[in-house]
One Martini backbone bead per residue (centre of mass of N, CA, C, O) as a GRO file, in nm:
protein
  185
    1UNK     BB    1   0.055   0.059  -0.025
    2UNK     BB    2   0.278   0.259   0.014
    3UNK     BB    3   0.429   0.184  -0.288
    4UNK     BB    4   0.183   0.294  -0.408
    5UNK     BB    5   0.157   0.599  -0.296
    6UNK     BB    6   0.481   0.659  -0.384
    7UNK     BB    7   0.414   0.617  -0.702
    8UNK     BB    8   0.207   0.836  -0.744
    9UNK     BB    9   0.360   1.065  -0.628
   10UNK     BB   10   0.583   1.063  -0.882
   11UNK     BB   11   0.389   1.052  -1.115
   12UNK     BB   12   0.263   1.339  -1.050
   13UNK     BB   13   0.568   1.464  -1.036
   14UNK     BB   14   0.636   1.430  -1.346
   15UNK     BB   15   0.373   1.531  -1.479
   16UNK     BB   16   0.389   1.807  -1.330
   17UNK     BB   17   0.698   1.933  -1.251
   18UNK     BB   18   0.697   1.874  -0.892
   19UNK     BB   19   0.946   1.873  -0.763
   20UNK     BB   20   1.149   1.927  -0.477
   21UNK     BB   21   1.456   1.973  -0.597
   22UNK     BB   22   1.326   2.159  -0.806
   23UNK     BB   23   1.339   2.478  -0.940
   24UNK     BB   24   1.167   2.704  -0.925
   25UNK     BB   25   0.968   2.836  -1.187
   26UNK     BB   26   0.880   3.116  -1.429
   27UNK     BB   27   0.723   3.004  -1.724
   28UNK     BB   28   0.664   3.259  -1.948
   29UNK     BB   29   0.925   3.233  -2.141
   30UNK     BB   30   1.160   3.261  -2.340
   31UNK     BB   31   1.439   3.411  -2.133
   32UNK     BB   32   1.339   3.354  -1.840
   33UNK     BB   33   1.383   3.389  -1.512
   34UNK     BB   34   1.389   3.232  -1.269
   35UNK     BB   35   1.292   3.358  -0.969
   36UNK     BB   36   1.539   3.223  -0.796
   37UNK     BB   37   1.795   3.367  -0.935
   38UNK     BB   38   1.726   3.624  -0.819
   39UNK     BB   39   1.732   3.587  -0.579
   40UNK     BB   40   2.044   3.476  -0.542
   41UNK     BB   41   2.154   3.748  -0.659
   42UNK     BB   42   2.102   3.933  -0.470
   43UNK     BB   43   2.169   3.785  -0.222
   44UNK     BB   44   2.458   3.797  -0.278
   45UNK     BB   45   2.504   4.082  -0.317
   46UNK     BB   46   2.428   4.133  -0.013
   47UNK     BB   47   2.660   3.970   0.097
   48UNK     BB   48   2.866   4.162  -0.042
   49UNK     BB   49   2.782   4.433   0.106
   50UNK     BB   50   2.870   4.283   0.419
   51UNK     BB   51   3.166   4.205   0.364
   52UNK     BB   52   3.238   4.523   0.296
   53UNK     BB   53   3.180   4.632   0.580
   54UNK     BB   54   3.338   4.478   0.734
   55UNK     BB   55   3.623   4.520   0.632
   56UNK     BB   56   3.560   4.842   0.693
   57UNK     BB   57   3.544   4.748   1.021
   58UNK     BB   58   3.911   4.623   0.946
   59UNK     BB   59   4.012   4.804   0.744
   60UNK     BB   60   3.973   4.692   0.446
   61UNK     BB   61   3.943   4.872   0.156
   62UNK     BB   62   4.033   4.686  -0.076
   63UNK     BB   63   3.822   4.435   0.003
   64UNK     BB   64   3.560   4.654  -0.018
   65UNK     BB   65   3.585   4.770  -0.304
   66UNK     BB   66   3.564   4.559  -0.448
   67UNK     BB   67   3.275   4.448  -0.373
   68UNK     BB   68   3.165   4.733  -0.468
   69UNK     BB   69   3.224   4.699  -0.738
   70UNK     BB   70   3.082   4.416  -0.809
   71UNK     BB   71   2.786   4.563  -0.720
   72UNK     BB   72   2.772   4.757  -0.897
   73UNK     BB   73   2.857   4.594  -1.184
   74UNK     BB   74   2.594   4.460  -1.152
   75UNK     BB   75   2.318   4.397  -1.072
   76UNK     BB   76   2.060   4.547  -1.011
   77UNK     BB   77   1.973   4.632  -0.675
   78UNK     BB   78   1.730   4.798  -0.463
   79UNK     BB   79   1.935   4.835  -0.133
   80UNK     BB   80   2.258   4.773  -0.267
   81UNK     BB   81   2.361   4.920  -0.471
   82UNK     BB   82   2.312   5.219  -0.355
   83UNK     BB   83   2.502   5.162  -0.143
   84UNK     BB   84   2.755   5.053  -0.287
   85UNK     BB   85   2.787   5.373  -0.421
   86UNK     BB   86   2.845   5.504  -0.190
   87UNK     BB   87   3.036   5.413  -0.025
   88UNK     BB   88   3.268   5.441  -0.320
   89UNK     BB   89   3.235   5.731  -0.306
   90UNK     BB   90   3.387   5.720  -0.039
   91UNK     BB   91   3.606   5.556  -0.071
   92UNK     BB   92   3.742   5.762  -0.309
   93UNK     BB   93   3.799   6.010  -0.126
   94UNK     BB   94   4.009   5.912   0.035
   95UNK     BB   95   4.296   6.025   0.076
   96UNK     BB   96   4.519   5.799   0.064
   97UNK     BB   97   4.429   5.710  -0.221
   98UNK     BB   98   4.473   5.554  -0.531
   99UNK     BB   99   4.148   5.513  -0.638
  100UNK     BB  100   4.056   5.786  -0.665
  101UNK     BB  101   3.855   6.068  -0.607
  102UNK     BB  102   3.645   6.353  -0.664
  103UNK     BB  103   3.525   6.266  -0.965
  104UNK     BB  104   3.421   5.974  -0.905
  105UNK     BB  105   3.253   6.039  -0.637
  106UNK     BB  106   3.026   6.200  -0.846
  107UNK     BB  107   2.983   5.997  -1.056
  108UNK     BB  108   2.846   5.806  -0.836
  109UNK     BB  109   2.672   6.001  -0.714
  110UNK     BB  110   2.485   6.028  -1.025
  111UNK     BB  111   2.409   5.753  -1.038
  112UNK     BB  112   2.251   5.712  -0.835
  113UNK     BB  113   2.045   5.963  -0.901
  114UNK     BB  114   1.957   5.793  -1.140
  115UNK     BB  115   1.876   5.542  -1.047
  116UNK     BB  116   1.793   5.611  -0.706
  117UNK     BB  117   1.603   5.869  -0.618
  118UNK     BB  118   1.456   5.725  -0.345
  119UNK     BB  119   1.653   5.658  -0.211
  120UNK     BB  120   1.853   5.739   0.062
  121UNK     BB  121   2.092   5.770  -0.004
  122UNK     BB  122   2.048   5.989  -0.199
  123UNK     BB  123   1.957   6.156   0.044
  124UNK     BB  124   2.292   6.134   0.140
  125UNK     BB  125   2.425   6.221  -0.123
  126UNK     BB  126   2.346   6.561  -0.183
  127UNK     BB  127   2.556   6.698   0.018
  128UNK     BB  128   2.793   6.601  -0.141
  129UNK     BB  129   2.734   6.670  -0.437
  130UNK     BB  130   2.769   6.929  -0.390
  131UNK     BB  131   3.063   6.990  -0.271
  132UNK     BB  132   3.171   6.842  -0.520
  133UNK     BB  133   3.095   7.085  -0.741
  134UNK     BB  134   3.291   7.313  -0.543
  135UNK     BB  135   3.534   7.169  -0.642
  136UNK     BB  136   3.550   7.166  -0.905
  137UNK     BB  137   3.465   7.503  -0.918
  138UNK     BB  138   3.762   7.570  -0.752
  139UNK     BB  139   3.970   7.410  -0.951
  140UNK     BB  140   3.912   7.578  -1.189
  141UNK     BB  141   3.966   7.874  -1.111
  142UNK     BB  142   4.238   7.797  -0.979
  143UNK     BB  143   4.339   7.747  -1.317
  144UNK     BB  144   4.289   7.994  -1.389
  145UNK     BB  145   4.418   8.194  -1.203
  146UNK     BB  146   4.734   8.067  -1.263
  147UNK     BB  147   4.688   8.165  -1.592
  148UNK     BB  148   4.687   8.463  -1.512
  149UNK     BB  149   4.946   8.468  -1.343
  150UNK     BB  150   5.120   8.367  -1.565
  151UNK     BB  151   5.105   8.611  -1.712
  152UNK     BB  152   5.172   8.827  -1.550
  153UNK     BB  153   5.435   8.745  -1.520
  154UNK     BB  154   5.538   8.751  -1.811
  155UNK     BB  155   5.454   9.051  -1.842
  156UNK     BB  156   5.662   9.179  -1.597
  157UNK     BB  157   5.920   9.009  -1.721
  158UNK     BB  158   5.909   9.189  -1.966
  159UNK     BB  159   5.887   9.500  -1.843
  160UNK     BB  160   6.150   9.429  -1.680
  161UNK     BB  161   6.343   9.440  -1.917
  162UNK     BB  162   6.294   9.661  -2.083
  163UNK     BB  163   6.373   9.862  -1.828
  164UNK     BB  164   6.647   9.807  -1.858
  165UNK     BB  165   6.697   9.855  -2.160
  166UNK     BB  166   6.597  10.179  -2.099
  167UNK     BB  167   6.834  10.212  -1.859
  168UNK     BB  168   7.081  10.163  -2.048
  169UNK     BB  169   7.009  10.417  -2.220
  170UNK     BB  170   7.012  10.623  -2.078
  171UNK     BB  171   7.305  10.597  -1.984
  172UNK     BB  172   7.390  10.637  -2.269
  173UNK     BB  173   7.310  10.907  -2.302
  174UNK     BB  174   7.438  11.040  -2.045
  175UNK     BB  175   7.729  10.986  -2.175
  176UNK     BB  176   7.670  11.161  -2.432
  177UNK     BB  177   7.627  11.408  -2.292
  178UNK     BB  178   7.874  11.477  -2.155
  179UNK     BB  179   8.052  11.424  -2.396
  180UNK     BB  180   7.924  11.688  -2.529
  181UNK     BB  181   7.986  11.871  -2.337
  182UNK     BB  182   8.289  11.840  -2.297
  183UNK     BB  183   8.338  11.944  -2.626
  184UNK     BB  184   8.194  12.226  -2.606
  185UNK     BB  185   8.414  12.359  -2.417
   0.00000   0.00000   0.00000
C-alpha cells in the first residue's frame, strides 16, 4: 500500500513537473529567469555588500572596494547596488588613497542620483554632490587663476626686461650727453 501511495506520488510529480528538489521557476517565456535565480544573485549582491561593510570595519578598505565594486558594476538590487554605490563614493574619497578622486566620487554619486532617486542613500548622498560639485568648480577657478597669474607674471617678466634695457638706453645717453658736453666746452 506504501509503495503503491510512493508511486503515484512519484507519477504525479514527474507529469506535473512539481518535483521537490527542482527549482521552482516562472515559465512564461522562453529567456526568462527562474524566479529562484533573481532571487539568489539579490542575495548573493546582499552578501557581498555585509562582508564590504565587515572589511571596512576591520580596515581593508582594498577588499571592501572589490566587493562594492563588483556589487555596483552586477545587475542592479535596489537596497543594496544604491548603498554599495554610495559606500564607493565614499571610499573614492579617502585622501591617502591612490583608488579614486572626488571625480569619480561625483560619478558614482550622480549615478546613483539617476538610477535610485528615492533611495535613502540618494537623500544622503545630496549634499555630499553639491560640496563635490563646489570642489570641482574651485579647481576650476583655480586653474584659471594661476593661468592668469602666469600670464601677468610672464608680463610683468617682459616689462622688467624692456625697463632694464629703457635704464641701460638711458645711462648710455646720459654718457653720450656728458661727452657731449664736454667736447662743447
Amino acid at each position: 500500500m506504501k509503495k503503491n501511495i510512493l508511486a503515484a506520488l512519484i507519477a504525479v510529480t514527474l507529469v506535473t513537473g512539481c518535483l521537490p528538489w527542482k527549482e521552482s521557476a516562472s515559465t512564461g517565456g522562453p529567456g526568462e529567469e527562474p524566479a529562484t535565480a533573481g532571487w539568489s544573485e539579490r542575495r548573493s549582491f546582499a552578501q557581498k555588500l555585509e562582508d564590504a561593510k565587515y572589511l571596512l570595519e576591520r580596515g581593508n578598505t582594498a577588499g571592501a572596494e572589490k566587493l562594492l565594486t563588483e556589487v555596483s558594476h552586477g545587475k542592479r538590487v535596489p537596497g543594496v547596488t544604491d548603498e554599495a554605490l554610495f559606500r564607493l563614493a565614499i571610499l573614492s574619497l579617502q585622501p591617502a588613497s591612490e583608488r579614486g578622486s572626488a571625480l569619480q566620487a561625483h560619478q558614482l554619486l550622480r549615478r546613483l542620483k539617476r538610477e535610485y532617486p528615492n533611495s535613502v542613500w540618494t537623500v544622503q548622498a545630496e549634499p555630499l554632490g553639491e560640496l563635490l560639485t563646489l570642489v570641482e568648480e574651485l579647481r576650476r577657478q583655480n586653474r584659471n587663476l594661476k593661468s592668469v597669474s602666469a600670464e601677468k607674471e610672464s608680463k610683468v617678466e617682459e616689462l622688467e626686461g624692456k625697463i632694464r634695457q629703457l635704464n641701460k638706453q638711458l645711462d648710455q645717453l646720459k654718457l653720450l650727453d656728458r661727452e657731449l658736453e664736454r667736447r662743447s666746452r
